[in-house]
N, C-alpha and C positions, 0 to 999 in steps of 0.2 A: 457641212455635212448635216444633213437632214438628219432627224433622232426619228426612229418606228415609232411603233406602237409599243414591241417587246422594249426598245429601250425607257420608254418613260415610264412603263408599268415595273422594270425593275428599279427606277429611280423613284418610283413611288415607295413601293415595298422599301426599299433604303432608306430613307427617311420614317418613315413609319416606324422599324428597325431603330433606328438612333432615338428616335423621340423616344421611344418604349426603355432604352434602355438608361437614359438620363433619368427618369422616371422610377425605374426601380433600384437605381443603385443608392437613391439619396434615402428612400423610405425603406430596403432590406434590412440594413444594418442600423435604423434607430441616430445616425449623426451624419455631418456632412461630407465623411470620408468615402472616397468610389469602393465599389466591389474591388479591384483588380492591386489596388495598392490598400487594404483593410486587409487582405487575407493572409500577406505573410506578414504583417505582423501582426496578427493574434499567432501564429504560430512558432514568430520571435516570442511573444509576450509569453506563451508554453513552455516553450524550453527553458527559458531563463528564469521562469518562476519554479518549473521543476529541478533544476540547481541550488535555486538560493532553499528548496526546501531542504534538499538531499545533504548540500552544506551544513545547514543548521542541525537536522536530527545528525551528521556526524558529529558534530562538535557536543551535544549533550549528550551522546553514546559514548564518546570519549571519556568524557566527565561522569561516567558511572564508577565503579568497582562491584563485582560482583564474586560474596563469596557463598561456603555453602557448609554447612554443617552437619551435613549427612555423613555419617561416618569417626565422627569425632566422638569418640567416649562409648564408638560399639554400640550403641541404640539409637534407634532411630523413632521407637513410638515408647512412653511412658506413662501407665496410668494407677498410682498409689506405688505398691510394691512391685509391679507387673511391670516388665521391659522386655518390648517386643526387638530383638538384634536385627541389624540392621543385613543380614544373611534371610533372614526369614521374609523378607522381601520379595527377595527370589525364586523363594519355593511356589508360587500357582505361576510361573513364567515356566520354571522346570517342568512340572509337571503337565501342563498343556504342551510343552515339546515330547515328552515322554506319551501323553495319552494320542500323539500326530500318530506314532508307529506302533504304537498298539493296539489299538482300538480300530475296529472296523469300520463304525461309524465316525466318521472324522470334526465330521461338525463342534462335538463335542470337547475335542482335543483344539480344534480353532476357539473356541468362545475362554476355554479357560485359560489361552496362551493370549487373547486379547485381554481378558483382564488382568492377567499377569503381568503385561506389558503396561496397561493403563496405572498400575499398583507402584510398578516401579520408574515412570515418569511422574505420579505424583507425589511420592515418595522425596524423589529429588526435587521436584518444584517448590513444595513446603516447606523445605527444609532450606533454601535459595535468600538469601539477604542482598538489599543492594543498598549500595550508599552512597552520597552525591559526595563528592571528593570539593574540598572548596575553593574558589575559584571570585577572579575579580566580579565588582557587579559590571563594571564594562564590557566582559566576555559574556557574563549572564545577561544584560541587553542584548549585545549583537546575536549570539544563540540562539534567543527566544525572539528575536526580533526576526531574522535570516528567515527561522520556521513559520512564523507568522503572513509574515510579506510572500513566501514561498508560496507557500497554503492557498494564501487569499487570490493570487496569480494563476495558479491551477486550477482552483475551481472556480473562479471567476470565466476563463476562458473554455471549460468545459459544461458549463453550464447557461452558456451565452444564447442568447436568442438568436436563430440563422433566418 
């Protein structure tokens, strides 16, 4: 069988094609690995570093204890003789719900139910202790190791040159 014209001009283009893409598969990704088998696994190398992180911050969320002192001895703010109870917290939270349905203008009754809310999350945040519960140092390696290697996995591979 005789080849055309259209056939050797698509056999040019073909080749053309392959040469181009030998070419770029070796210099996109920086090493001698092809595009088609580099891609899933950096999306292996993803997931399993997103694991060893997830793993690790469990394991040192575990090993917290978290208590809180808000509420213990009925005050919550102390300055000389002055103790502000720990009830009085609450009052700019009440009264911003209170000023929502009375007041015409509402805005008003919004800002002071916002800081009344900010009042009594900080309130509890300050008042929040945590403490590391003790624990082998070979769990304390693997933990901080797990979190490390995780970390460094994830943003190595999102941060990678394409």
């Amino acid at each position: 069988m005789a080849k055309t014209t259209g056939d050797k001009e698509l056999e040019k283009i073909y080749q053309e094609l392959k040469s181009a893409t030998k070419d770029n598969s070796y210099s996109s990704h920086g090493s001698s690995y092809g595009s088609d088998s580099s891609e899933g696994g950096d999306l292996l190398k993803f997931f399993i570093g997103l694991l060893l992180l997830g793993g690790g911050l469990f394991m040192i969320f575990n090993n917290l204890t978290v208590t809180s002192t808000w509420g213990g001895g009925g005050y919550f703010f102390h300055i000389g003789s002055f103790n502000l109870p720990n009830g009085m917290v609450m009052l700019p939270m009440i009264a911003g719900i209170a000023m929502l349905f009375l007041m015409d203008r509402k805005i008003f009754g919004w800002i002071v139910l916002a800081i009344g809310i900010l009042i009594v999350l900080l309130s509890v945040l300050l008042t929040t202790r945590i403490y590391w519960r003790s624990t082998s140092a070979y769990v304390f390696v693997i933990m901080f190791g797990m979190t490390a290697a995780g970390a460094g996995m994830v943003l190595r591979e999102l941060f990678r040159k394409r």
